[in-house]
N, CA, C and O of each residue as an XYZ file, in Angstrom:
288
protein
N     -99.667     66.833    232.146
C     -98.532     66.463    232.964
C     -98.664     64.988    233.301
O     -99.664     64.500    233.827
N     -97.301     64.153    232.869
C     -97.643     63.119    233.568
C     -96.189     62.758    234.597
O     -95.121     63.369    234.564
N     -96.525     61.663    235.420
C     -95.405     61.312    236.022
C     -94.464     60.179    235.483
O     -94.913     59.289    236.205
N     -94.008     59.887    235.139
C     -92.640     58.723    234.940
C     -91.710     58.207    235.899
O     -90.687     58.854    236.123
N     -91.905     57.247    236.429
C     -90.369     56.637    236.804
C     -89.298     56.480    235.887
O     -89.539     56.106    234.739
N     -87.959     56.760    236.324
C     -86.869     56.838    236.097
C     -85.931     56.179    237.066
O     -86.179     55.987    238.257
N     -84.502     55.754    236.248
C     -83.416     55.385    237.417
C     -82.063     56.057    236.350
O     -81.577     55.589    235.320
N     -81.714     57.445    237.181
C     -80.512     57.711    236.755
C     -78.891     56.675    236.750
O     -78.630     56.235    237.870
N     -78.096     56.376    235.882
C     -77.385     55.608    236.071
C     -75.812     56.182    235.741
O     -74.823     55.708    235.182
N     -76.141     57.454    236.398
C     -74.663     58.418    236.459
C     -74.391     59.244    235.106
O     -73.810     60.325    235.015
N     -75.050     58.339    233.905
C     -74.971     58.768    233.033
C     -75.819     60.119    232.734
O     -75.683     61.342    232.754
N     -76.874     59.026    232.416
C     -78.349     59.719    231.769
C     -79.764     58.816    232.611
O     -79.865     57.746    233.210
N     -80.343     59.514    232.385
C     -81.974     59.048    233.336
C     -82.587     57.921    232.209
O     -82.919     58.299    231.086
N     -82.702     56.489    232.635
C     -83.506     55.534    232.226
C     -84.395     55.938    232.274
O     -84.608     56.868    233.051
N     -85.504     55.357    231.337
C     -86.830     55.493    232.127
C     -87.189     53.680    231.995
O     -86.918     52.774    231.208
N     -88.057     53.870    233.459
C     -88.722     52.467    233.954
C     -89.758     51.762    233.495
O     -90.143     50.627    233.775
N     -90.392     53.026    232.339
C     -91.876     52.583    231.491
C     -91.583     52.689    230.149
O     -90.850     53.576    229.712
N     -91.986     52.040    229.622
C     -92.535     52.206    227.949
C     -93.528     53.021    227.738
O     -94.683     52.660    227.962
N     -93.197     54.383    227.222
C     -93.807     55.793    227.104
C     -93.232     56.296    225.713
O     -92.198     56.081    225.082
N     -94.191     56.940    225.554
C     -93.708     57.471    223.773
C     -93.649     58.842    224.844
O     -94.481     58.844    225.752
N     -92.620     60.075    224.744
C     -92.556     61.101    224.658
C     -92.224     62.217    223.477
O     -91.059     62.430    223.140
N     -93.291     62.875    222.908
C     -93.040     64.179    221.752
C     -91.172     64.853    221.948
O     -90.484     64.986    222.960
N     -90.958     65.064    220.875
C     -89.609     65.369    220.718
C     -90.070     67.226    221.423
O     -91.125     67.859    221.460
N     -88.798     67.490    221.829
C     -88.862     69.357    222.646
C     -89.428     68.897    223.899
O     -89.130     69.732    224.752
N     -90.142     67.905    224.429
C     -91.044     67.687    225.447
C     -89.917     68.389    226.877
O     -88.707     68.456    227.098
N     -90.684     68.636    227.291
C     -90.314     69.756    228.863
C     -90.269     68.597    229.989
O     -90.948     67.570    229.989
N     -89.396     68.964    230.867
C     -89.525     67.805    232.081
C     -89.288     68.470    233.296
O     -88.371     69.290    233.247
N     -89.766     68.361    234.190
C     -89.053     68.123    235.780
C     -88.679     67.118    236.338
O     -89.327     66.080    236.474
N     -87.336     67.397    236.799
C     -86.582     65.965    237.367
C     -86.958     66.303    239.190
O     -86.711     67.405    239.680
N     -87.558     65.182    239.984
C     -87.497     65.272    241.013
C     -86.286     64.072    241.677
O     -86.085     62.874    241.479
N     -85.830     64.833    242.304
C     -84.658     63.319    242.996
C     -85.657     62.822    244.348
O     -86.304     63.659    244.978
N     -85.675     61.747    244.599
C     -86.281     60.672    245.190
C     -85.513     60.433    246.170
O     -84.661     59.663    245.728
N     -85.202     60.750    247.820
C     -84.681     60.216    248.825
C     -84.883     58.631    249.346
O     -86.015     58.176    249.508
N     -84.046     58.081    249.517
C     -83.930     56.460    249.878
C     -85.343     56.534    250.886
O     -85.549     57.321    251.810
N     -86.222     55.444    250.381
C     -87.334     55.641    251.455
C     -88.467     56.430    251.046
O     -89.559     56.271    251.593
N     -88.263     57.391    249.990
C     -89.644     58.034    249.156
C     -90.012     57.381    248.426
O     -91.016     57.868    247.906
N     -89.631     55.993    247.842
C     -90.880     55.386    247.037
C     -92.454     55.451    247.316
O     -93.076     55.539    246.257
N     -93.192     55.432    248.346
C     -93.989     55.320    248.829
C     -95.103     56.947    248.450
O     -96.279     57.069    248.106
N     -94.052     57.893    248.719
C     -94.492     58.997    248.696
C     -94.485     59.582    247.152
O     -95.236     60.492    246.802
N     -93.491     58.906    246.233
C     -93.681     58.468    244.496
C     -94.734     58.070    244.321
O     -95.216     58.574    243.306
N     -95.511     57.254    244.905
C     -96.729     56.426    244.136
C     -97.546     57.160    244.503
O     -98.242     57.579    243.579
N     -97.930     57.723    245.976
C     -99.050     58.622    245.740
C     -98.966     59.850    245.173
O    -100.007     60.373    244.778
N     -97.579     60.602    245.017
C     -97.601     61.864    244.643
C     -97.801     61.694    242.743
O     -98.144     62.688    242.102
N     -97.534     60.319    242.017
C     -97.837     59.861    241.124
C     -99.281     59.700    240.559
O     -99.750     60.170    239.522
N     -99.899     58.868    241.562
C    -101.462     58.441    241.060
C    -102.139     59.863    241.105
O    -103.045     60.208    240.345
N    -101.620     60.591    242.027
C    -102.528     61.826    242.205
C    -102.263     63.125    241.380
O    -102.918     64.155    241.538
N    -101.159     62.972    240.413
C    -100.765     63.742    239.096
C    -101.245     62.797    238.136
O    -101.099     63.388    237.066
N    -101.678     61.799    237.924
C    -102.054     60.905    236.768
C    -103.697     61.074    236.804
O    -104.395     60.984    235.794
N    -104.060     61.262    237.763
C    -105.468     61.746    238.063
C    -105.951     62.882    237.438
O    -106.702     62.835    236.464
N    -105.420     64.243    238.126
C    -105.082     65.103    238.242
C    -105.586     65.762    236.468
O    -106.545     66.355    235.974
N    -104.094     65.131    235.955
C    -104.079     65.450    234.596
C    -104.304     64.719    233.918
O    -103.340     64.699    233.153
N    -105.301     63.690    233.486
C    -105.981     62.472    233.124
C    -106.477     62.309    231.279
O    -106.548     63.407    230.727
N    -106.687     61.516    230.685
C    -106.806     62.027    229.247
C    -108.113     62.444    229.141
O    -108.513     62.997    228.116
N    -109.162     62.139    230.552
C    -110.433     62.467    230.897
C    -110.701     63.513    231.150
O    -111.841     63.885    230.873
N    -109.673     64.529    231.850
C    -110.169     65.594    231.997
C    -110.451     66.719    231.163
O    -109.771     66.877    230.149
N    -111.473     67.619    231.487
C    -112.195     68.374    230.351
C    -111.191     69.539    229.715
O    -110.294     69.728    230.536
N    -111.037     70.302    228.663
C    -110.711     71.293    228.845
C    -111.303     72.543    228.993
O    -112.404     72.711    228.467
N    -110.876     73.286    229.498
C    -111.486     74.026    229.928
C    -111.275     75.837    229.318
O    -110.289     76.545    229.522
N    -111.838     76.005    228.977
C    -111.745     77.589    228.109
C    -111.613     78.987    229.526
O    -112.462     79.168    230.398
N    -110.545     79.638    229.385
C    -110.270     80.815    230.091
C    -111.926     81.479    230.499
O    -112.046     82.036    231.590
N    -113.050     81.383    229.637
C    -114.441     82.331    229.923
C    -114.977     81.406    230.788
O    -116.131     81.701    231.099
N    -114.379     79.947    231.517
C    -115.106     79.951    232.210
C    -114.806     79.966    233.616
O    -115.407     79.661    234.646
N    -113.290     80.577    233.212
C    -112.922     80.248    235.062
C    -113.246     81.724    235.685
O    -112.875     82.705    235.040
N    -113.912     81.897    236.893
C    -113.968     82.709    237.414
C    -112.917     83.195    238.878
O    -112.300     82.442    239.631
N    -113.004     84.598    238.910
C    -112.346     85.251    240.346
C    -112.997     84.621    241.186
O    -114.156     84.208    241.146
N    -111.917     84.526    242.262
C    -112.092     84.012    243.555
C    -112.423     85.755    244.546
O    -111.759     86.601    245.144
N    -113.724     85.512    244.216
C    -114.053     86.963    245.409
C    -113.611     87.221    246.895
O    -113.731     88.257    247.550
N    -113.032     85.929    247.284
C    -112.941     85.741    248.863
C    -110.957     86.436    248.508
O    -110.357     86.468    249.582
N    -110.379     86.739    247.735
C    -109.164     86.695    247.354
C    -108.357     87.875    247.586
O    -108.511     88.725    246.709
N    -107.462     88.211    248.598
C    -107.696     89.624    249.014
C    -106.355     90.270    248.014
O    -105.957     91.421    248.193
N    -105.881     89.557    247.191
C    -104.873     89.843    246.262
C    -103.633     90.572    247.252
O    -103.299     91.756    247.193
N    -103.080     89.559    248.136
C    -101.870     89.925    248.299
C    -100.221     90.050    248.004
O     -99.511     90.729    248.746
């Protein structure tokens, strides 16, 4: 997952970066209230983190149950 800036222009959604995106690629559009930039950049760095080209992958055998989990 990564994040992108965008500026819709009534039309269609610009985007603000030079990004190669895979053709079929999946998106979520979040709309941005006047004044959430701020809350863009961290909710950004911390999905760019998050999902990083660093992070490991990880195989289903090794995630374990959460025993504390009362499955409600």
């Amino acid at each position: 997952m990564k994040a992108i800036k965008a500026t819709y222009n009534g039309k269609q959604f610009l985007l603000d970066e030079d990004v190669t995106i895979p053709t079929n690629s999946r998106a979520i559009i979040v709309m941005l209230d006047e004044g959430d930039e701020e809350w863009y950049q961290l909710a950004r760095s911390g999905l760019n983190r998050a999902y990083s080209s660093e992070e490991p992958e990880y195989d289903l055998s090794q995630v374990e149950p959460n025993k504390n989990y009362e499955g409600r």
